[in-house]
N, C-alpha and C positions, 0 to 999 in steps of 0.2 A: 396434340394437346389433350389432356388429362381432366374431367371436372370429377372430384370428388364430394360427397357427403357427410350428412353425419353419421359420426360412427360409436355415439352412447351407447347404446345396445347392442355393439358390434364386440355387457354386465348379465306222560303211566308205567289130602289127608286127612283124615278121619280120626280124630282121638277127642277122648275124656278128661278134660284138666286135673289131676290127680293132685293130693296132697302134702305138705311138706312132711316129711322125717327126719329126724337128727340126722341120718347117714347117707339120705339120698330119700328121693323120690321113687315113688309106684309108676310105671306107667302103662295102661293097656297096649294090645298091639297095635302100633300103628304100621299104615301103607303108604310105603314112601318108595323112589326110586333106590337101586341099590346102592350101600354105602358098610362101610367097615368101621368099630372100633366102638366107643363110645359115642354114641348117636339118636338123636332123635328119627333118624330114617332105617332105623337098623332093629333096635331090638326094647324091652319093655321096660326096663331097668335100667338108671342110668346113676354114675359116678360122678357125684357133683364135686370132689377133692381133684377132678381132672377137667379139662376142656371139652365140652360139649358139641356136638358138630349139627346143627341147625341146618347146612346147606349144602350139597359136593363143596372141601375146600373150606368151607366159613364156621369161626367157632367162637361159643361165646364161653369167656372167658373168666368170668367176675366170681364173685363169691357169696353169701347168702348171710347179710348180717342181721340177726337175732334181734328180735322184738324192736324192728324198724320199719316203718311198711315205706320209708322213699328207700328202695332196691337201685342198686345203680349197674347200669350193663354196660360194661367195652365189650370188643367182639374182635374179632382178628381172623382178618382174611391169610391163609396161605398161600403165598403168589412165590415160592423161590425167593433167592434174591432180591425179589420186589416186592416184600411180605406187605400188610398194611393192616395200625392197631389204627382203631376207632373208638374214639372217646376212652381212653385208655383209665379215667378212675382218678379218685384222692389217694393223700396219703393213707387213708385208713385200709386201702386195698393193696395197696403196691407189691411185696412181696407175693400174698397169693398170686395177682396177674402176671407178675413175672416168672412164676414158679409155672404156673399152665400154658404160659406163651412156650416156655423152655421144651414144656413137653411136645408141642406143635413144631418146633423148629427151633434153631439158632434164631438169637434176639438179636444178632446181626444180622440177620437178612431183612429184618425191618428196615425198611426205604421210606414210610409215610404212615406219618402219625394224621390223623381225620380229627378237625376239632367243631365239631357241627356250633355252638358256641363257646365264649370264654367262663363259665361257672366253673369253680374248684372241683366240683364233685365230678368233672372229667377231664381237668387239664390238671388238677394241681402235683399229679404224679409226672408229667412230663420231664422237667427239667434233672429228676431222679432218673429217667428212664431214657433221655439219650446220656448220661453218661456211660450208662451200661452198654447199649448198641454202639457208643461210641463210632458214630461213621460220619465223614465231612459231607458226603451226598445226602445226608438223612433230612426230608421236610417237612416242614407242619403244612398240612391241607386246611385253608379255612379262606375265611371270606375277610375282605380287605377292612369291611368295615369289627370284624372282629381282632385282627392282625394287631391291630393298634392300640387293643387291650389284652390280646393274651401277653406281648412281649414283657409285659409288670409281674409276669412269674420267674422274669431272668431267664428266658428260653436264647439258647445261642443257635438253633437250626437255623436254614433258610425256611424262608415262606414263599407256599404254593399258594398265590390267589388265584380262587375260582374266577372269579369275575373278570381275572384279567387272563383267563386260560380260558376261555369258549364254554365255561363249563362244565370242565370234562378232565379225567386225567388218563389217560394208559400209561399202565403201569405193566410193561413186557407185552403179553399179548391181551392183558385185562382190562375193557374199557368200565370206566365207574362215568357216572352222569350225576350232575349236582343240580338239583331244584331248588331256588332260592322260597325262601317261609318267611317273609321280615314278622321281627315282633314275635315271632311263636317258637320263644319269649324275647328273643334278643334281636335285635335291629339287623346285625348280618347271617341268622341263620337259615338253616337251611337242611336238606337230606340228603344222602345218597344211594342213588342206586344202581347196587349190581348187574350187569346187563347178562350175565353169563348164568348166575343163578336165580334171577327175578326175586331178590331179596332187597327188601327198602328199610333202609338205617335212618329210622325217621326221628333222632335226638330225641326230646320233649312233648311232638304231636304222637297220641296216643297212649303213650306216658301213664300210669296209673299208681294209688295208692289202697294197698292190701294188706289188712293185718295178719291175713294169714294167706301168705304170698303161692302166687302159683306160676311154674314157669311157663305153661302153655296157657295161653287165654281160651274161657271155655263161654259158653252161649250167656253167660250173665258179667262179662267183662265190662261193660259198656259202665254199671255200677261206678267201678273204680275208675273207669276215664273218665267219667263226669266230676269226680273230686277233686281230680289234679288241675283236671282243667279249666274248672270253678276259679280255682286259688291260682292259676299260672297263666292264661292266656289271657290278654288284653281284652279281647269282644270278641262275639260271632262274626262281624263281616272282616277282621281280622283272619281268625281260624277257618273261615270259609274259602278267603282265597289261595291260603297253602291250601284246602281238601280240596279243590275245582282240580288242581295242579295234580295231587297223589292222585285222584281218582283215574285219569286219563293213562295211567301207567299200566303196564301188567303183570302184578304181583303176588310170587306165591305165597311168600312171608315177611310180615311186618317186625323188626326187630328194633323196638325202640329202647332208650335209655334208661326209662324208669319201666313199672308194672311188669307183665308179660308177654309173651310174644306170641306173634297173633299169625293162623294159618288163612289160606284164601278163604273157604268157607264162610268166613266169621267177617271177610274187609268190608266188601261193602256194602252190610248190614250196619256196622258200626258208622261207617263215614256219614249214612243216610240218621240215623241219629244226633252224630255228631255236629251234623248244618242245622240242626234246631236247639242247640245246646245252650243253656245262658250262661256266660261265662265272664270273667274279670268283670269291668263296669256294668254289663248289664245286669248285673246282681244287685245291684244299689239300685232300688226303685224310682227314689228321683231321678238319679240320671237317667234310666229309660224314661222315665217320661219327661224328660228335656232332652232327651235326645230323639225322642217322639215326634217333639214338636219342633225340633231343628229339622230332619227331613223332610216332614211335612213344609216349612219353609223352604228347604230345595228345591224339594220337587216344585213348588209353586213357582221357585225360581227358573228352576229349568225350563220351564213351562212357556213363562213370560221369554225366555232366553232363545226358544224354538220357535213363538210367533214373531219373535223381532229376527232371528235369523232368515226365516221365512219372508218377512219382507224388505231386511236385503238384498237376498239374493233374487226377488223381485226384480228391484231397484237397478241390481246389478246388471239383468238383464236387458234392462231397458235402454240402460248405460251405451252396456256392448252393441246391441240396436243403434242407437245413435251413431255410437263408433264408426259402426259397420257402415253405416247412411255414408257418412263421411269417407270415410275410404274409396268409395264408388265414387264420390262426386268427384276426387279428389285424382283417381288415377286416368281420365281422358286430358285431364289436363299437363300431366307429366309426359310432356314429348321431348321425340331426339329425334329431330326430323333431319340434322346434319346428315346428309351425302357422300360428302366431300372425301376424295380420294387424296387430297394433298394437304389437307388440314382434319385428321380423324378426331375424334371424340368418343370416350368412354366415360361411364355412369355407373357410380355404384351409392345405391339409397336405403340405407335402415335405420328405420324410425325408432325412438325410443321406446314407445307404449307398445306392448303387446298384449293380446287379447285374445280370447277365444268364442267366437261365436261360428254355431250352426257344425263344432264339431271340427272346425277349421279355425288354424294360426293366425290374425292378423296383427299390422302394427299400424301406429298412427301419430302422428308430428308434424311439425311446423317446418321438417325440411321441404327443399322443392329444388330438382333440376331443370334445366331447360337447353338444349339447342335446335341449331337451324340455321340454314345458307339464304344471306341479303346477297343483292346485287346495286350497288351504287354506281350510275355513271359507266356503268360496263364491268365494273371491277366486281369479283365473287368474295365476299366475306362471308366468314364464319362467327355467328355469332352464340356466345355462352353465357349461360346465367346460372350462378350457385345460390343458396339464402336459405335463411333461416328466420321463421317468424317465433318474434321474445311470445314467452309464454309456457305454460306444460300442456300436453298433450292439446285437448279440444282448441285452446284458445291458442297455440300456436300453429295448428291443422289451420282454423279459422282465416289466419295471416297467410298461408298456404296456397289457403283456394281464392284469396281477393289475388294476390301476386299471380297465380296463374292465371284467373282470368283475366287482368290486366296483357300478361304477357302472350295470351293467345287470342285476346282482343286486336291488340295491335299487328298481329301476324295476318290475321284475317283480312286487315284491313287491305292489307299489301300485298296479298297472295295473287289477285288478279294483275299485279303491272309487273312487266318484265325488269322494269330496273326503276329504282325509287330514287327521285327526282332532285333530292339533299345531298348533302356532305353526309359521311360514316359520324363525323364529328355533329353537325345539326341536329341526326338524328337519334343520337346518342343523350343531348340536352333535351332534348323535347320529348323524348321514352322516360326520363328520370321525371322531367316535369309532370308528368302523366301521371306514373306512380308516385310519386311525393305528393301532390293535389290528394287524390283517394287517399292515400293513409292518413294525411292529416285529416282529413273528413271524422275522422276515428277520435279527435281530441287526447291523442296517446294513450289510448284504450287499445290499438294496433301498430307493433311497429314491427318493421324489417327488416335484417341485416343484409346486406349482400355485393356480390362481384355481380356486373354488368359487362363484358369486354367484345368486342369485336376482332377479328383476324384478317386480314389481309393475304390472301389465297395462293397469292403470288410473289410479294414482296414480303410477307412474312411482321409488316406494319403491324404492331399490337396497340388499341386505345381500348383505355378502360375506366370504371370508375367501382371506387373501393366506400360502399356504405356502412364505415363502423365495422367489417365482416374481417375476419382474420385474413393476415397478408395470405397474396398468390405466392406462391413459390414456386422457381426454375430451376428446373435438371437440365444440367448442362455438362457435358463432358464428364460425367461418373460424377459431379456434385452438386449439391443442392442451396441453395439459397433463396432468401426472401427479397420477392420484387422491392416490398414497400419497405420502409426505413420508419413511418410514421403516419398518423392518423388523419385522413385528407378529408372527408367527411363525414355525417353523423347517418344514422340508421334512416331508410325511410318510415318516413310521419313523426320525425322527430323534428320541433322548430330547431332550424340551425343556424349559426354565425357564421360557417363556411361555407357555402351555398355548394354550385357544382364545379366541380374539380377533376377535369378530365386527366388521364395520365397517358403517356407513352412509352414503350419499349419495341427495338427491335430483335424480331425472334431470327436464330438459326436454322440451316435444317438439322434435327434430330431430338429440337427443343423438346422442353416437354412443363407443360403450364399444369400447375395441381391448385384447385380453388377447393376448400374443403370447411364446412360449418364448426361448430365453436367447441366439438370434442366434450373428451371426458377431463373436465376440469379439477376432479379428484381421482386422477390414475393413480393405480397401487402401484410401484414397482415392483413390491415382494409381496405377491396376493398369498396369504397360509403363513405369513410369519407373524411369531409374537406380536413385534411392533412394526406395523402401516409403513411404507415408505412412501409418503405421497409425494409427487412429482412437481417440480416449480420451474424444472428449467424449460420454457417455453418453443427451445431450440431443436429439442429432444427427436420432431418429426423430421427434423433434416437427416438427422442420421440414418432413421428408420427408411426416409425416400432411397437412399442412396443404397443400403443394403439391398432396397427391393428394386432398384437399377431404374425406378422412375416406374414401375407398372403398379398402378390403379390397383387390382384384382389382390395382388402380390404382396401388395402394399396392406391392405383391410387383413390379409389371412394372418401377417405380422403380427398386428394389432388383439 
């Protein structure tokens, strides 16, 4: 014979900024790692009618329009076959960038267009510019929440979302890294960076406006980032948490999409500026000062929010203290004093509340097991008890520990006589009578459910009586079914109309008796699917006994 439980909870160079000429720019020598051709690591003088090489591999591309100080910069990495344009430009640019891409390579080895956000001034040459590449593998790199506005340019590529790619793309052997920026300016943007040249493609942050533009940023840049980014970022604790992000990197060159582009030297002298910058709304003085006094209300709130957490988790510990009281009281009375070699018994009890006190797991509930071998008249019975006390946690513990010490009351009593002087059956009426007196004591403030049964050691005699508590069920010959057919009486400490109602059955050898508390009455079937399958057929555990061939243990690991 089998007594089972509940089983709820079983639930991150050196130069001069030089000045623009019609035909090109001046530039001092700079000291850069070696590099060939038109280059900023190469030599002093550079051909702005061709593509510029900023970084081993990386070039920027754009073109220098006349008495406009917003400058817009795509940039193109040379990767082979896995080339990659970034922020490729309006139509006002198109053919120049196409004409300088051309010089860096076939426009079909372009694999990935980078659209750090959706504004025309870098996507609206797109849909001109995969006709050209013409390739069915070609994708646009952007953020999901941009995806679903750049496609209004008529774009027919596939979309690469970062967010749903770990962040990251390799492109052949080149990994790129995407740092999400929301708001700075557009809700999905964001940067990328190079891992191979320590170059960060920071769209809009950094960003500057210059009437007399320069393409290297020089020790007085910071000027021109405070205008754009007066007029373009939302606040400082906005632009603060993209700079927290770019600072942590480490980067030799900043290549953003507007101003100039900015060497190590110069980062983060700028960024440290840039955290105290007032920018979008804080430039309208009322709102700093109602946004003043909003924080100030936070913070006060927070405040309030720390000393009430503070004494919840007081509270809470006090709780768990109790808990824990409880648990001690609770487990000398959970015995299995059964013996018996011809009528075994096994126990399995998890409680639904769990808890952690002192650094250690506990649980706490209103289940309770109990056995132990009677002698009546000579004859060796095995006696079992399952239950459950109504309630949640404390107030079902509570029913717990009257029912055990009822049930280990009475054991004590009888422990000194060799054989107890009743019928199996008297004694059976006069233990219910015992326990039904105390619970009613309780005015239905406590009640009880449970199996009471005794076994007959040698003849295999089953009496029992069924309080309100889910039928016993028998494993018999590979299958399972329910003793009871229907409801014989009510919980103890419940006043009742059917008083007591003993039952009988006789058991086989090989039987196997499973008494088990009132379950999970909202079982999923399909836990992780759309829609819940909750379980109605109450039958359900016969099938489960019978797979698990009637073992206890086997049976709960189902489950």
């Amino acid at each position: 014979m089998v007594v089972g439980a509940h089983l709820t909870a079983v639930t991150g160079i050196s130069v001069s900024s030089p000045r623009l000429r019609r035909k090109g720019w001046l530039m001092p020598e700079l000291h850069y790692p070696s590099a060939t051709g038109n280059s900023i690591l190469s030599q002093s003088e550079l051909d702005f009618s061709r593509p510029v090489e900023i970084a081993p591999g990386v070039f920027w591309v754009g073109i220098y329009l006349e008495n406009d100080p917003f400058q817009c910069h795509p940039y193109f990495i040379n990767n082979g076959s896995e080339s990659i344009l970034i922020d490729p430009g309006s139509m006002l640019q198109r053919e120049d960038i196409i004409r300088k891409i051309e010089m860096a390579c076939d426009l079909k080895d372009v694999k990935y267009i980078i659209l750090h956000h959706q504004d025309p001034d870098l996507c609206a040459a797109v849909p001109y510019l995969e006709k050209l590449i013409d390739r069915d593998d070609l994708q646009i790199v952007t953020h999901s929440r941009m995806s679903v506005l750049i496609k209004h340019y008529g774009l027919r590529s596939s979309y690469y979302n970062i967010d749903e790619n770990d962040f990251q793309l390799m492109a052949g052997s080149r990994l790129l890294h995407f740092y999400t920026t929301p708001y700075c300016h557009s809700p999905g943007a964001f940067v990328t960076y190079d891992q191979s040249t320590k170059v960060l493609f920071s769209g809009d942050i950094f960003g500057g406006l210059e009437d007399s533009w320069q393409f290297l940023a020089d020790e007085h840049y910071f000027a021109h980032i405070e205008g754009f980014h007066m007029a373009y970022m939302p606040s400082r604790d906005i632009l603060n948490y993209a700079l927290r992000k770019i600072e942590s990197l480490d980067i030799d060159l900043i290549a953003p999409q507007h101003g100039s582009i900015i060497q190590r030297k110069y980062i983060s002298g700028l960024i440290e500026k840039m955290k105290q910058m007032e920018c979008g709304l804080y430039i309208d003085r009322k709102y700093s000062q109602d946004l003043m006094r909003t924080i100030e209300k936070l913070n006060n709130l927070q405040t309030e929010f720390e000393v009430s957490l503070d004494e919840i988790k007081k509270l809470k510990r006090n709780q768990d203290g109790d808990y824990f009281l409880t648990t001690l009281l609770m487990k000398p009375l959970m015995n299995e004093w059964n013996l018996s070699t011809k009528v075994t018994t096994d126990c399995v009890l998890i409680q639904k509340k769990a808890f952690l006190f002192k650094e250690r797991f506990q649980h706490l509930g209103g289940d309770f097991n109990m056995t132990g071998q009677l002698n009546f008249a000579g004859q060796n019975y095995v006696m079992f008890f399952n239950g459950d006390g109504m309630g949640k946690s404390m107030q079902g513990a509570g029913g717990a520990l009257v029912m055990g010490t009822v049930l280990n009351s009475l054991f004590s009593r009888i422990s000194g006589q060799t054989t107890i002087g009743i019928s199996p059956e008297a004694w059976m009426e006069e233990t219910y009578g015992e326990i039904q007196t105390l619970f009613l004591s309780f005015d239905g403030a406590m009640m009880f459910s449970g199996i009471l049964g005794l076994v007959n050691e040698e003849s295999g005699d089953l009496i029992y009586i069924n309080a309100e508590h889910p039928f016993l069920v028998l494993y018999r010959d590979g299958r399972a079914r329910f003793l009871d057919s229907e409801l014989t009486m009510r919980k103890f400490g419940c006043p009742s109309e059917l008083g007591f109602q003993l039952q009988r059955f006789q058991l086989r050898p090989g039987d196997v008796l499973l008494a088990g508390s009132d379950g999970k009455d909202d079982l999923n079937l399909k836990p992780g699917a759309a829609q819940p399958e909750i379980n109605f057929d109450y039958s359900l555990i016969l099938g489960l006994i019978e797979r698990s061939e009637g073992k206890l243990k086997k049976l709960v690991k189902s489950l």
